[in-house]
Backbone as JSON, one array per atom type, in Angstrom:
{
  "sequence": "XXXXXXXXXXXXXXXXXXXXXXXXXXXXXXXXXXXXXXXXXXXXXXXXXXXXXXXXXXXXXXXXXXXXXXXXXXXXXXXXXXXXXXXXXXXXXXXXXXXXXXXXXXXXXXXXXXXXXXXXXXXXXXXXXXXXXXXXXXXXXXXXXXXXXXXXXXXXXXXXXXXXXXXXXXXXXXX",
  "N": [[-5.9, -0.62, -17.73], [-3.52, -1.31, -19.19], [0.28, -2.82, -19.21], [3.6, -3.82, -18.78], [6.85, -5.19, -19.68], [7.67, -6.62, -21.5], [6.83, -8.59, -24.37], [3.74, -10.34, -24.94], [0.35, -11.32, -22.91], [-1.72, -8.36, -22.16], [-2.68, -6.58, -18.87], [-5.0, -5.82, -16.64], [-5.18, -4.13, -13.88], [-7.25, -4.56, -10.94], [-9.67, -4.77, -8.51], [-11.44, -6.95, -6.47], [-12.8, -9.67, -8.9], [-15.15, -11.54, -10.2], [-14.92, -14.76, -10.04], [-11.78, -14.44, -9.14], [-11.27, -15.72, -6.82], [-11.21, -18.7, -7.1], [-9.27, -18.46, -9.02], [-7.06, -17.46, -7.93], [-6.81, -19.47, -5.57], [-5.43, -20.82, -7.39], [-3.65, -20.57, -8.93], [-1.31, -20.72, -6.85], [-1.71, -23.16, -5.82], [-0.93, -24.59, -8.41], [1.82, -23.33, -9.34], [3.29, -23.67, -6.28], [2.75, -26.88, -6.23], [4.35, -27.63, -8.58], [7.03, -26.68, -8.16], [7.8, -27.08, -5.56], [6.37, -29.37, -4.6], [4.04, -29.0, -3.01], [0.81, -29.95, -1.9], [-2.61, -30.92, -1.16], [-3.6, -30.57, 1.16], [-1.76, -27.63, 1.28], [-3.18, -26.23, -0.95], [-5.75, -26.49, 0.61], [-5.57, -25.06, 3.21], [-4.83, -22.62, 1.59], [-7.16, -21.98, -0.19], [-9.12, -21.8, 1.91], [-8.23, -19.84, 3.87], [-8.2, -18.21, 2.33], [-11.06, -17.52, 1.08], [-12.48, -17.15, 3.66], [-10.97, -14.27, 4.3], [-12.42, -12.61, 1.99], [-14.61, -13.02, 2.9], [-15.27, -11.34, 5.54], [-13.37, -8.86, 4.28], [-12.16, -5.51, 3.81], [-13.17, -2.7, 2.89], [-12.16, -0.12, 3.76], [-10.14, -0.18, 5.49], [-8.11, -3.15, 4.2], [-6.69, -4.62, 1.3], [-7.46, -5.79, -1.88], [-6.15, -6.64, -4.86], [-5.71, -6.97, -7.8], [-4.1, -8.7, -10.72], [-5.51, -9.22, -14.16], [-5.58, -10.77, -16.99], [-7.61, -11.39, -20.18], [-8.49, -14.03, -19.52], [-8.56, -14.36, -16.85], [-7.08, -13.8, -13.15], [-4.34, -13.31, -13.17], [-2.54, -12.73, -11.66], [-1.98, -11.54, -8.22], [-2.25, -9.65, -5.11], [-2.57, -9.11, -1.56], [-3.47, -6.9, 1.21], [-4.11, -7.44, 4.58], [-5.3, -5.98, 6.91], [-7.25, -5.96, 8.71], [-7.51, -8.16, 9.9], [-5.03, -8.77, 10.71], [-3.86, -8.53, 13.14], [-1.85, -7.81, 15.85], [1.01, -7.49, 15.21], [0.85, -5.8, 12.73], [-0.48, -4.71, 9.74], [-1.27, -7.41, 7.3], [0.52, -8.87, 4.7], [0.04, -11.1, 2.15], [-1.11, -13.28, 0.17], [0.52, -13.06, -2.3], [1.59, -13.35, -5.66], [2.99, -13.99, -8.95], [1.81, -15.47, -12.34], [3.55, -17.69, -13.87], [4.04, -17.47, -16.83], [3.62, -14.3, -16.51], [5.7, -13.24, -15.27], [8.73, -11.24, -14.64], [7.76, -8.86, -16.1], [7.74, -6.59, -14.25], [5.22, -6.68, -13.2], [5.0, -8.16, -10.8], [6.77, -6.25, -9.14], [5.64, -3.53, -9.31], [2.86, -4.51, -8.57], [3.26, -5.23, -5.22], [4.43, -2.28, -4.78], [1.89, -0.96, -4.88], [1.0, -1.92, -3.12], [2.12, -1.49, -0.74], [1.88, 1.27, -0.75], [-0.46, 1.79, -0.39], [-0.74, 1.04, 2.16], [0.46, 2.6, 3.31], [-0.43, 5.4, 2.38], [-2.65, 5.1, 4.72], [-1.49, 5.31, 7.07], [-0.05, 2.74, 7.85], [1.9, 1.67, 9.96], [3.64, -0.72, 10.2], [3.93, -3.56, 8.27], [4.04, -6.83, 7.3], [4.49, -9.93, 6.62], [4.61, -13.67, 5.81], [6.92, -16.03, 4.39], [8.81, -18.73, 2.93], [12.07, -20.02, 3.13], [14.04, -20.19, 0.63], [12.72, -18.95, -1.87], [13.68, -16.77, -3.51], [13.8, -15.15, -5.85], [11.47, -13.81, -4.7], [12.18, -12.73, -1.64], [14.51, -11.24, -2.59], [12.27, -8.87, -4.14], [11.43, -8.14, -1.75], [13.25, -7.25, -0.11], [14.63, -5.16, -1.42], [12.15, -3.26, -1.15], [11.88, -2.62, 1.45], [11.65, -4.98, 3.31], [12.55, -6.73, 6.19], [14.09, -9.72, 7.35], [13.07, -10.81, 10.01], [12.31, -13.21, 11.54], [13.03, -16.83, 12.15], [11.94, -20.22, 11.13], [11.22, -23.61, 11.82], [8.69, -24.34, 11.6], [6.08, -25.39, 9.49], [3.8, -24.22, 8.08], [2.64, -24.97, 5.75], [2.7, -27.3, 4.94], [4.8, -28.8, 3.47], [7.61, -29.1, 3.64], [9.16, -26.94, 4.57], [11.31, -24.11, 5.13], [9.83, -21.8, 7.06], [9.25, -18.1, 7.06], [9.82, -14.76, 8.06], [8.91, -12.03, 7.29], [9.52, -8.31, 8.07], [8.38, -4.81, 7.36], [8.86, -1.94, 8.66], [7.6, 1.56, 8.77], [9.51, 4.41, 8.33], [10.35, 7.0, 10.48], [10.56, 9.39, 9.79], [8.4, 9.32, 7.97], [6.31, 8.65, 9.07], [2.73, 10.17, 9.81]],
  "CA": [[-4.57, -0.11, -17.95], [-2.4, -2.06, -20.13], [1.33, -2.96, -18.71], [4.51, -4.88, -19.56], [8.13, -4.52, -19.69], [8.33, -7.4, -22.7], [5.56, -8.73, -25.29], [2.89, -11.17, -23.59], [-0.89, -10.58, -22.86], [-1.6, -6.81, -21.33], [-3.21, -6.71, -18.31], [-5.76, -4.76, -15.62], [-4.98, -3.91, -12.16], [-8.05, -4.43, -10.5], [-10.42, -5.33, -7.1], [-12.22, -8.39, -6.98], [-14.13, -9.59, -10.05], [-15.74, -13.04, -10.15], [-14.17, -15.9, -10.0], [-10.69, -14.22, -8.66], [-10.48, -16.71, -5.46], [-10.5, -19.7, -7.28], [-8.05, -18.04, -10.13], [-5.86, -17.23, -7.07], [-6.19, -20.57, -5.37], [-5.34, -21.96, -8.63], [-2.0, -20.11, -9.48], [-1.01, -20.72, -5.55], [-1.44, -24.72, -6.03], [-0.04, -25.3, -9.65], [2.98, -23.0, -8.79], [3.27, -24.67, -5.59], [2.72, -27.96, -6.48], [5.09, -27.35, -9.52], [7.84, -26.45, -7.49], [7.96, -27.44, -3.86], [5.51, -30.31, -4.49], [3.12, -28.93, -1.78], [-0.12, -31.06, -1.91], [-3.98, -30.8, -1.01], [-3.2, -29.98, 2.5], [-1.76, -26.51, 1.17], [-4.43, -26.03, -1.4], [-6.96, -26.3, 1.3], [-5.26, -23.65, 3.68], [-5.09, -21.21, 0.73], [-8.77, -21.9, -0.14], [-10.21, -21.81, 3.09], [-8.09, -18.86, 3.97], [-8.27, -16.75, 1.2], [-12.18, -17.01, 1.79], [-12.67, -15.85, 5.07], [-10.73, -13.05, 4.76], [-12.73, -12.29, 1.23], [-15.81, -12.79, 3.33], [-14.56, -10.13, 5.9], [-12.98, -7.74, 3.76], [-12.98, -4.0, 4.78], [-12.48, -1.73, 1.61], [-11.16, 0.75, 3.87], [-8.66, -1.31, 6.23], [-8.05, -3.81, 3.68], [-6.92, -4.21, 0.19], [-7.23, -6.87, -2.3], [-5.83, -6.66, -5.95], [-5.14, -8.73, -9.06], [-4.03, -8.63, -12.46], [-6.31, -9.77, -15.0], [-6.2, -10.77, -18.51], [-8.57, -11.77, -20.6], [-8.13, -15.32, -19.16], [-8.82, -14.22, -15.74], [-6.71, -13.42, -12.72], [-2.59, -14.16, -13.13], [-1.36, -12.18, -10.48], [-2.17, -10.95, -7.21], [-0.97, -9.34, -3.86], [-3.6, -8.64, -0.66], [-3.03, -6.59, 2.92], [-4.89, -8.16, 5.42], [-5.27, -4.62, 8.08], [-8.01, -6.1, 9.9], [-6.77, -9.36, 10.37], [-2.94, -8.93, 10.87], [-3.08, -8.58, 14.24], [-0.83, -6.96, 16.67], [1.92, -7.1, 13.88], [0.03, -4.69, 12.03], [-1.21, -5.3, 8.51], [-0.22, -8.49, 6.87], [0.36, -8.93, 3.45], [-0.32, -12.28, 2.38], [-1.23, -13.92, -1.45], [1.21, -12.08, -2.93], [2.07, -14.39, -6.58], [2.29, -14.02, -10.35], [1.99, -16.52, -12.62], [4.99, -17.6, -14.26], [3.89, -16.44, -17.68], [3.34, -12.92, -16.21], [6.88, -12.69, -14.56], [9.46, -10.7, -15.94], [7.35, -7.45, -17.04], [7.87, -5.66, -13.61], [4.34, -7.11, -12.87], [5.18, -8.32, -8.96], [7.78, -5.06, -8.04], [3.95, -3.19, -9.26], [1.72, -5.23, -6.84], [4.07, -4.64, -4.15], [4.36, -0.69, -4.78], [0.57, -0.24, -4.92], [0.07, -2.41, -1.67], [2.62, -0.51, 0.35], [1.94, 2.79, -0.94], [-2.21, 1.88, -0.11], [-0.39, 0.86, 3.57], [1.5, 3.87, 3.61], [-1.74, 5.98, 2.63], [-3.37, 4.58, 5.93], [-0.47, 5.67, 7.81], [-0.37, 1.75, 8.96], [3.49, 1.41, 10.71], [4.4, -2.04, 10.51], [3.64, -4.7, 7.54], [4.68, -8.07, 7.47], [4.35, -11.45, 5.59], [5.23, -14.99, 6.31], [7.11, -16.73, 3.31], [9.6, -19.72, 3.4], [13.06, -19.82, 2.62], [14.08, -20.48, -1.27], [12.01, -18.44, -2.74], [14.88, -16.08, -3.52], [13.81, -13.48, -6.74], [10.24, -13.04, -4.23], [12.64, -12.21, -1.05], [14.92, -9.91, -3.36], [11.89, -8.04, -4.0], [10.53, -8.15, -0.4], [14.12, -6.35, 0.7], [14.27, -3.93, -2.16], [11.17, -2.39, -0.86], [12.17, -2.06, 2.3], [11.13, -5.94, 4.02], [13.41, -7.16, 6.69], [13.71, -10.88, 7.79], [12.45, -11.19, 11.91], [12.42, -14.41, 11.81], [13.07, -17.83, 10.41], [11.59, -21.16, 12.06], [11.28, -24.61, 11.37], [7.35, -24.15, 11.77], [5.84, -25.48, 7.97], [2.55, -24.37, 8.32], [2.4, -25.2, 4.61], [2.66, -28.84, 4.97], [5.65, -28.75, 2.06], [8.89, -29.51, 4.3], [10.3, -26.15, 4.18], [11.46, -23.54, 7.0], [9.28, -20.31, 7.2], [10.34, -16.95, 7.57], [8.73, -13.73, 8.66], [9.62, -10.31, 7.11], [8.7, -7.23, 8.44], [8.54, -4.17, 6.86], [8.42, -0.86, 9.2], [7.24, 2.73, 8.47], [10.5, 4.98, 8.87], [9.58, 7.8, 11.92], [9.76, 10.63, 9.44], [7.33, 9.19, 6.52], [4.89, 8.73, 9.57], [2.11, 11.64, 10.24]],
  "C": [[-3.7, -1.26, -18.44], [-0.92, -1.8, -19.58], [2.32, -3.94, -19.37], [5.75, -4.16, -20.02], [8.05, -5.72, -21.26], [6.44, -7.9, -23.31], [5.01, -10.0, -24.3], [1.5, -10.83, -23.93], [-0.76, -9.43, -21.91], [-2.37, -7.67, -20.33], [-3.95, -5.46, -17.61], [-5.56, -4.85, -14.19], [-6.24, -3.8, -11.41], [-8.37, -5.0, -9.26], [-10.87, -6.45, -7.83], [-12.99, -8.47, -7.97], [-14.32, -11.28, -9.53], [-14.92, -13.79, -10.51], [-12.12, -15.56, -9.35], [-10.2, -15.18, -7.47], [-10.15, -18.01, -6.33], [-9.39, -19.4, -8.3], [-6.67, -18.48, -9.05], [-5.03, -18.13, -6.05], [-5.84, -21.45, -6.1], [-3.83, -21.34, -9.01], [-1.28, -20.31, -8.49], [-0.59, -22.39, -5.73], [-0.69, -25.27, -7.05], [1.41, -25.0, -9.1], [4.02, -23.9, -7.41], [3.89, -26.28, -5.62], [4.15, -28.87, -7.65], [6.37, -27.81, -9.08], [9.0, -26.74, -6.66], [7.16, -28.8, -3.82], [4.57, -30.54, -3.56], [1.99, -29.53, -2.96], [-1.78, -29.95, -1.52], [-4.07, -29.87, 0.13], [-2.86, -28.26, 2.26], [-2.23, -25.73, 0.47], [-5.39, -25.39, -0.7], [-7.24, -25.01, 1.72], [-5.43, -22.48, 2.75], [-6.62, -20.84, 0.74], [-9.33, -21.4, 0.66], [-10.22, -19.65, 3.49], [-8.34, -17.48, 3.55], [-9.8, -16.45, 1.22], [-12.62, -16.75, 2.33], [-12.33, -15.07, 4.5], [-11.21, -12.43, 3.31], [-14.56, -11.8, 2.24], [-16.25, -11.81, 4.6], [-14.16, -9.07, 5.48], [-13.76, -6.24, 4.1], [-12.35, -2.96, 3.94], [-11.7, -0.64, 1.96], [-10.13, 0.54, 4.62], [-7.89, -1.84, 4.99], [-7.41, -3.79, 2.22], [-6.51, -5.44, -0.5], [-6.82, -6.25, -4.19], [-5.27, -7.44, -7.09], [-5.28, -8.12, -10.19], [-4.45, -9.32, -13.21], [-6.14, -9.26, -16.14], [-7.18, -11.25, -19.21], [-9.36, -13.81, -19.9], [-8.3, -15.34, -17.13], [-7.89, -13.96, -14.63], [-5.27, -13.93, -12.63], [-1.65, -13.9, -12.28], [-1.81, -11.8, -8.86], [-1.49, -10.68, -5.58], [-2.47, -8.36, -2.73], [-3.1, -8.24, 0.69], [-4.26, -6.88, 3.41], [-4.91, -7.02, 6.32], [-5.98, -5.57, 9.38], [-8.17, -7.04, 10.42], [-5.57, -9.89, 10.88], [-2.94, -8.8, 12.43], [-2.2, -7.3, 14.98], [0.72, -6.62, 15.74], [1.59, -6.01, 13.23], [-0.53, -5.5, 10.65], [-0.54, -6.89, 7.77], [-0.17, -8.75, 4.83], [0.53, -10.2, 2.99], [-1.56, -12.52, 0.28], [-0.67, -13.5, -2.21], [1.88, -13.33, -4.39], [1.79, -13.62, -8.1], [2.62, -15.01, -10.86], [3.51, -16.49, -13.46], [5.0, -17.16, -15.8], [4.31, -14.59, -17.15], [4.69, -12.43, -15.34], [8.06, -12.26, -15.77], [9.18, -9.6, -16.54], [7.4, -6.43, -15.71], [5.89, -5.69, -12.8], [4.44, -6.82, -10.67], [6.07, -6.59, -8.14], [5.96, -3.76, -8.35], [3.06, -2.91, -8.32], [2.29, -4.53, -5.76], [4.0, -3.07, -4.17], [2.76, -0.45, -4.34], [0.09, -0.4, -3.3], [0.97, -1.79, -0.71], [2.44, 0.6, 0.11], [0.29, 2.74, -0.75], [-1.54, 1.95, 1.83], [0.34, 2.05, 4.08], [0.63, 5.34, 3.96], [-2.38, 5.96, 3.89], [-2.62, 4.8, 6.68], [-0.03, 4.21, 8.68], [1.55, 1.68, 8.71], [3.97, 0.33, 10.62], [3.46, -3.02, 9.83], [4.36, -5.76, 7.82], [3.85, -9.5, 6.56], [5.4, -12.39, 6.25], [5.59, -15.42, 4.75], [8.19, -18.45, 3.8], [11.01, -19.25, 2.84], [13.22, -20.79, 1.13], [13.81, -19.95, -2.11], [12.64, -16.93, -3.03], [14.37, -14.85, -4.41], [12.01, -12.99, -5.42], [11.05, -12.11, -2.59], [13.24, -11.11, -1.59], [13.81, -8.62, -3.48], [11.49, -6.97, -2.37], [11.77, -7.0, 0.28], [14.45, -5.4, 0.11], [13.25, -2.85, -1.77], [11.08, -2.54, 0.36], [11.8, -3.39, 4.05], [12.71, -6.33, 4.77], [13.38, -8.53, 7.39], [14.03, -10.91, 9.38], [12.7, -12.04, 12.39], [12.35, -15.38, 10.97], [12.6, -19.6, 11.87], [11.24, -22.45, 11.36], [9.63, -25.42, 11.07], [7.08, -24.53, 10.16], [4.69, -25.39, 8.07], [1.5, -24.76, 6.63], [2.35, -26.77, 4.26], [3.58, -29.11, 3.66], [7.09, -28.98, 2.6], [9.75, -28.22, 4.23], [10.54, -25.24, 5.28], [10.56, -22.38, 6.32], [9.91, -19.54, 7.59], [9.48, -16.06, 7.53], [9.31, -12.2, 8.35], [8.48, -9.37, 7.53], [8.9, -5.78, 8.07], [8.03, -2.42, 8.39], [8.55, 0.51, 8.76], [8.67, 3.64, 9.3], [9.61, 6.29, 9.53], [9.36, 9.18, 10.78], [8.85, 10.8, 8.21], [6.1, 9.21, 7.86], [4.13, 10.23, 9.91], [2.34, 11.99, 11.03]]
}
C-alpha cells in the first residue's frame, strides 16, 4: 500500500521482514545520537531490547509493524501485550525517520497500534518517552495519551527526564 501526504518514496505497512531490527536499531541511534547525543550505552539497550521481545513475540498478544521502502525499514511503532506488565500493553519503538516525517506516516502507526489494542479489548496502554520530544508527545495526547508521570530516572543514559504516558480504554468503548 502506497502512502504520503507530500512527494517522497511510497511506502508498505508491514510485519517483520528481514533485517527490520537492525533497520530499527539504526533509525533509533542516528536520530538519537543526532539529536540528544545519546551514545553506545543507548544503542545497546535498544538492540538488546528490541531482540528479546522479537524473540518472544506473540502474533496474537503482540504487534510489531514498520514502514518499508525499498531501502528497508524507516518507520516503526510495536505493543509489547505480553511484556507490559501490570500496566497493560506497552507501546514502545515507536519512530520515523526524519525523511519519512511530515506525510501523516507516525499519526498512521499510532492509529493501527491502538486500534490492534483496542481490537483485543486491552484497557490500559502506556509508553515511557522523555521530555522534549514535543511534535511525538502532541501526537501521543491527540490520540488520547495522558502524562502519569515524569521522573528524573534516564534509563537512556542521555541526561534527560523520562516521562510515562498512559493511555486508558474509555468504560463505554470496552466490551
Amino acid at each position: 500500500m502506497a502512502n504520503g501526504k507530500s512527494t517522497g518514496p511510497s511506502y508498505a505497512i508491514d510485519g517483520y521482514r528481514p533485517g527490520a531490527l537492525s533497520d530499527i536499531v539504526g533509525l533509533h541511534a542516528r536520530y538519537y545520537a543526532k539529536h540528544w547525543n545519546f551514545g553506545l550505552p543507548f544503542e545497546t539497550k535498544v538492540g538488546m531490547e528490541l531482540a528479546e521481545f522479537l524473540a518472544r513475540h506473540d502474533a496474537e498478544q503482540d504487534l510489531f509493524l514498520a514502514a518499508y521502502t525499498d531501502d528497508g525499514a524507516v518507520a516503526s511503532v510495536i505493543i509489547d501485550a505480553s511484556g507490559g506488565g501490570q500496566r497493560g500493553a506497552h507501546l514502545r519503538w515507536f519512530i520515523v525517520s526524519e525523511q519519512m516525517q511530515g506525510r501523516g506516516l507516525g499519526a498512521d502507526l499510532i492509529g493501527r497500534a491502538l486500534g490492534f489494542c483496542d481490537g483485543r479489548g486491552y484497557e490500559r496502554i502506556w509508553l515511557t518517552t522523555f521530555a522534549g520530544l514535543d511534535r511525538a508527545r502532541s501526537l501521543y495526547e491527540r490520540t488520547g495519551f495522558v502524562l502519569t508521570g515524569e521522573d528524573e530516572i534516564d534509563q537512556w543514559n542521555g541526561g534527560v527526564r523520562e516521562q510515562v504516558f498512559e493511555r486508558v480504554k474509555p468504560a463505554a468503548s470496552r466490551p
